[in-house]
C-alpha positions as CSV (number, residue, x, y, z in Angstrom):
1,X,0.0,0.0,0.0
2,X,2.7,2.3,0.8
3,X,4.3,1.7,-2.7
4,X,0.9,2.6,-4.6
5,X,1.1,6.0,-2.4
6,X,4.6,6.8,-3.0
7,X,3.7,5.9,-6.5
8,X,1.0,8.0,-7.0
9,X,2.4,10.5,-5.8
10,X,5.9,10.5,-7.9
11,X,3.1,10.8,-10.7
12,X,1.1,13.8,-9.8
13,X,4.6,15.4,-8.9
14,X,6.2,14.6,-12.3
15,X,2.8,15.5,-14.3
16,X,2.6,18.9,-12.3
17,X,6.1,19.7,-13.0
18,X,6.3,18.8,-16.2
19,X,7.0,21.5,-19.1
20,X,3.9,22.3,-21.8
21,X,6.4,22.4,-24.7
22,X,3.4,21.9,-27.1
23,X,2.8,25.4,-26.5
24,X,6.2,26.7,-26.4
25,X,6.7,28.6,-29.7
26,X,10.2,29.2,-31.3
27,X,10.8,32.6,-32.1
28,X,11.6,33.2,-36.3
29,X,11.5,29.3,-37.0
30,X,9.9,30.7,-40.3
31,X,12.8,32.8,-41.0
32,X,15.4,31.7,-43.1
33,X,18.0,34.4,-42.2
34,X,20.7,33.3,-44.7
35,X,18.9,34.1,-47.2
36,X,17.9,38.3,-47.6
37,X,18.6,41.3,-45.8
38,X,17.2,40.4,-42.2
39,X,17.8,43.0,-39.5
40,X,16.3,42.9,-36.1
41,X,15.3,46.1,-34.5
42,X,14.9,46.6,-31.0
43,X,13.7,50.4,-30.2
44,X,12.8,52.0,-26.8
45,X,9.5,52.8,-25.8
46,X,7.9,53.7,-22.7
47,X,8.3,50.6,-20.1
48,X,10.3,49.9,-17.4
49,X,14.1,51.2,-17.9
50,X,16.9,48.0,-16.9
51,X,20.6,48.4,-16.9
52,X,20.0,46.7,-20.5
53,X,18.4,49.7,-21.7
54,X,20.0,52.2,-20.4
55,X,23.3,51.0,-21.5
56,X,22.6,49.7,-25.2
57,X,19.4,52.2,-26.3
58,X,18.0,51.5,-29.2
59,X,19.8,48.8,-31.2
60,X,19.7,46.8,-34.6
61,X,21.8,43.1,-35.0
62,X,22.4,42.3,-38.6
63,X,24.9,39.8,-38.1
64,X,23.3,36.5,-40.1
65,X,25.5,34.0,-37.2
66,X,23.3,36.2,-34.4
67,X,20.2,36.2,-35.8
68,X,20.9,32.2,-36.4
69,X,21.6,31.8,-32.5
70,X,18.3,33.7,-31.6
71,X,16.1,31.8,-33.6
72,X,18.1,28.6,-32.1
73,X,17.5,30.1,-28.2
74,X,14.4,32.3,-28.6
75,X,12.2,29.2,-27.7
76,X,9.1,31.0,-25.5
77,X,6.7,29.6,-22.6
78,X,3.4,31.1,-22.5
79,X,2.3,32.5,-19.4
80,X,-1.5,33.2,-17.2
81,X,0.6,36.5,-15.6
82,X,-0.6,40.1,-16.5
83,X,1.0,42.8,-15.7
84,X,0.2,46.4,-16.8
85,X,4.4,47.4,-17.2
86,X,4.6,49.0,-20.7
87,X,6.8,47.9,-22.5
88,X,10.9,48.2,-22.9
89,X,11.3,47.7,-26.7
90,X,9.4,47.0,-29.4
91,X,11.0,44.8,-32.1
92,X,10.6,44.9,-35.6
93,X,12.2,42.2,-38.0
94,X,12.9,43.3,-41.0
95,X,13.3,41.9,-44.5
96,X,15.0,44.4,-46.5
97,X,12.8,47.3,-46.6
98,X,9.8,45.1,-45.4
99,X,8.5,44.6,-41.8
100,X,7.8,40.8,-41.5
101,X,7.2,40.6,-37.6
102,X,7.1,42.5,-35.0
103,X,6.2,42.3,-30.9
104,X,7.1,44.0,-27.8
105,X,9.1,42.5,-24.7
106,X,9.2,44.1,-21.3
107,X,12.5,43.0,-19.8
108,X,11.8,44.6,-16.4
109,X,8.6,42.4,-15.7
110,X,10.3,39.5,-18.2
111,X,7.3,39.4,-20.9
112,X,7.0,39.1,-24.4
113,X,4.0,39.9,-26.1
114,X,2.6,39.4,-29.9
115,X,-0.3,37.8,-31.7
116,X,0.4,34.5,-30.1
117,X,-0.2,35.8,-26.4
118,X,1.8,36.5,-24.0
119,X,5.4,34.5,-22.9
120,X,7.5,34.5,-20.3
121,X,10.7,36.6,-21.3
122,X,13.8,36.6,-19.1
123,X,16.2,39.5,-19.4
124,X,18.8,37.3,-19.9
125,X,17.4,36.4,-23.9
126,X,18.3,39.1,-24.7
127,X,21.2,40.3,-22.7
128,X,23.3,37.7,-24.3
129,X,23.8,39.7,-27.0
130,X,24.4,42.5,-25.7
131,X,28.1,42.8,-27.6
132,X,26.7,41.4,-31.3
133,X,24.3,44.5,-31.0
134,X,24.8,48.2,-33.2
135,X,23.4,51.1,-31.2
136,X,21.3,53.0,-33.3
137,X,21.1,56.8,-32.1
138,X,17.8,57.9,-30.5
139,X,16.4,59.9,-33.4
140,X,17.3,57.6,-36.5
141,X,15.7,54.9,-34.7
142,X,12.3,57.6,-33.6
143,X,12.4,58.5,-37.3
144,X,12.5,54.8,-38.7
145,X,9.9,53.9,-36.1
146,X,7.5,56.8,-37.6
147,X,8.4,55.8,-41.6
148,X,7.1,52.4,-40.2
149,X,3.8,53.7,-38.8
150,X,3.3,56.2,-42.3
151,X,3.4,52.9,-44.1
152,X,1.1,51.0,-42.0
153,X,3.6,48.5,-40.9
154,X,2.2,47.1,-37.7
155,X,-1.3,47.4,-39.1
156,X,-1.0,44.1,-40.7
């Protein structure tokens, strides 16, 4: 009897610990960044400032072998927790001179949102590359971000 307990109970511990990864989603699987002009913008908004912010700003990575090691770690968990923070960035992918996805990440309260939901986000996604980053100055970025909303770029 004490075997069918301990049992039992391994069970429910293992089932309520276990990871959903059937609705973990990986960030640009779609994406075949060897191929085009990808460019990943991060730019500032309103949310919750982090030593991540402050130092790098606004920021762009290019590199093809970053991009490639994001879509390999970006993998996501979604998450019940709400939490009115703003955001830190929003960040546009870019195809050339196309928009192709874009969502916002609050690295303060660790959440990503986009049409998906919303995912946990641990600063530490993105603060990993930190040095493969190119700071773009405050108003280049502002004045990309508003070429963006003229052409209806986030509308779709």
């Amino acid at each position: 009897m004490t075997k069918q307990i301990l049992y039992i109970l391994t069970i429910i511990l293992l089932v309520s610990c276990r990871t959903y990864k059937g609705n973990d989603i990986r960030f640009f699987e779609k994406y075949d960044f060897n191929s085009g002009d990808y460019k990943l913008y991060g730019l500032l908004t309103e949310g919750g400032r982090t030593s991540f912010t402050e130092k790098v700003g606004d920021f762009v990575i290019s590199d093809t072998v970053t991009l490639n090691k994001i879509k390999h770690d970006w993998q996501i968990h979604p998450t019940d927790k709400r939490m009115a923070c703003g955001y830190s960035y929003i960040m546009i992918l870019m195809k050339d001179d196309s928009c192709v996805y874009h969502f916002n990440i609050n690295l303060d309260c660790e959440y990503l949102t986009c049409e998906k939901g919303w995912f946990e986000f641990p600063e530490g996604m993105l603060n990993k590359y930190e040095n493969s980053v190119t700071r773009v100055p405050r108003q280049v970025a502002s004045a990309f971000h508003d070429t963006l909303i003229s052409r209806h770029a986030f509308d779709k």
